[in-house]
C-alpha positions as CSV (number, residue, x, y, z in Angstrom):
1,X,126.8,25.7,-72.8
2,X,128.0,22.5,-74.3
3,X,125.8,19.5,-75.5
4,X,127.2,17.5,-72.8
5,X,126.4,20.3,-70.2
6,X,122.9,20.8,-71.8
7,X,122.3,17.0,-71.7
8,X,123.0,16.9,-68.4
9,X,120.9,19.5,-67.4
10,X,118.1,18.3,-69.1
11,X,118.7,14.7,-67.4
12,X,118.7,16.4,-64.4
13,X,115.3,18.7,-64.5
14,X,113.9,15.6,-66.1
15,X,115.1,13.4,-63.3
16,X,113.7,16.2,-60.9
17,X,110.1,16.0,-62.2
18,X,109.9,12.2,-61.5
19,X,111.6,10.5,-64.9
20,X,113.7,7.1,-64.1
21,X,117.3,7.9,-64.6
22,X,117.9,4.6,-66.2
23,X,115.3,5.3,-68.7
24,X,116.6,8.5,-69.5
25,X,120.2,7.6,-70.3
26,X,118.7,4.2,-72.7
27,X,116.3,7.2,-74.1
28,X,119.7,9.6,-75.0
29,X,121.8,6.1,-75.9
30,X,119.0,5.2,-78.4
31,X,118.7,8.8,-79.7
32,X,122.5,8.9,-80.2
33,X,122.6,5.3,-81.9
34,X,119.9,6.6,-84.2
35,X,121.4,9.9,-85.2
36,X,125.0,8.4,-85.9
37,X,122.9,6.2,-87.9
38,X,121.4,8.7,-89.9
39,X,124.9,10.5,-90.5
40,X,126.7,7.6,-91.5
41,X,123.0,7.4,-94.2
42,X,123.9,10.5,-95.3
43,X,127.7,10.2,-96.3
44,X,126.9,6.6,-97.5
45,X,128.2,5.0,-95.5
46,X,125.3,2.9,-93.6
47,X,125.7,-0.6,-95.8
48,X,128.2,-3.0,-95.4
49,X,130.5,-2.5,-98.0
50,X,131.6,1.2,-95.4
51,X,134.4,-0.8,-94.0
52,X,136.4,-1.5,-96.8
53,X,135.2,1.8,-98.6
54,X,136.8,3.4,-95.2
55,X,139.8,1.5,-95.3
56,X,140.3,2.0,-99.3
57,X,140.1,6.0,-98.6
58,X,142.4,5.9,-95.6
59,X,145.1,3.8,-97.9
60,X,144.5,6.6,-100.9
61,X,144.7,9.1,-98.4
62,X,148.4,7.8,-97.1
63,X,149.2,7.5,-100.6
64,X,148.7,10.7,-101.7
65,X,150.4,12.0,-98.1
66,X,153.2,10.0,-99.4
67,X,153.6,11.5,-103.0
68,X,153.4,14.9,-101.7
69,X,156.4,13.9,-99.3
70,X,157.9,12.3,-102.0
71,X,157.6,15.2,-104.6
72,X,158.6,17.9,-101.6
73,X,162.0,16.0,-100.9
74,X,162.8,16.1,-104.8
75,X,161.7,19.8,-105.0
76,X,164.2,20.2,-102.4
77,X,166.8,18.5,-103.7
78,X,166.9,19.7,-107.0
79,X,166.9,23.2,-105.4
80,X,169.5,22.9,-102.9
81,X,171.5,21.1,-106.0
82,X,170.9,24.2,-108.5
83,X,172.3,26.3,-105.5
84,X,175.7,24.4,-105.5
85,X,175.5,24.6,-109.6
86,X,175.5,28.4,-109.5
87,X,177.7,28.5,-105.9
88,X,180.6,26.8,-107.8
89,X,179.9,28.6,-110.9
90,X,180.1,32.1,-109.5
91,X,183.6,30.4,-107.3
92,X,185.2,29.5,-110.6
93,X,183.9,32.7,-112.0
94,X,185.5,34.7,-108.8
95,X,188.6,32.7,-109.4
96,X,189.3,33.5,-112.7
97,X,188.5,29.8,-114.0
98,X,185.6,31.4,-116.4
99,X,187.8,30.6,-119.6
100,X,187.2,26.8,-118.6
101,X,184.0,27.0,-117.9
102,X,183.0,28.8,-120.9
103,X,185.0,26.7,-123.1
């Protein structure tokens, strides 16, 4: 069963044994409110500097996505460019052209 599932049920029985359905959704609004509240306490991120701190680790976060794109697509390159090194090496060698290449 799912929170969501479990909540309702819960809403319902207590609904069934005479609670106000109004005051039981502000009761599980209020709970909710308080217990993001406490999360956000516990990472640190309950004062008001959050925002920005959120916004400065979402930019270093691209950043580093970013360099690791960056470093992959240079990786790559330099492969795929050693590949053609040795591909025309082992042509010229094939083709008898060694004597310039080792000269």
């Amino acid at each position: 069963m799912t929170n969501a599932h479990m909540l309702t049920h819960l809403a319902a029985q207590a609904e069934a044994r005479g609670a106000d359905l109004v005051t039981l959704r502000a009761l599980v609004e209020e709970s909710s409110d308080l217990g993001a509240a406490r999360a956000l306490a516990r990472l640190g991120l309950a004062d008001d500097h959050a925002a920005k701190d959120m916004a400065e680790l979402r930019e270093l976060l691209s950043a580093w996505r970013d360099a690791k794109r960056t470093a992959r697509a240079a990786l790559v390159g330099w492969l795929i460019r050693a590949g053609l090194a040795l591909l025309l090496l082992g042509l010229a060698v094939k083709l008898g052209l060694a004597g310039m290449v080792l000269e």
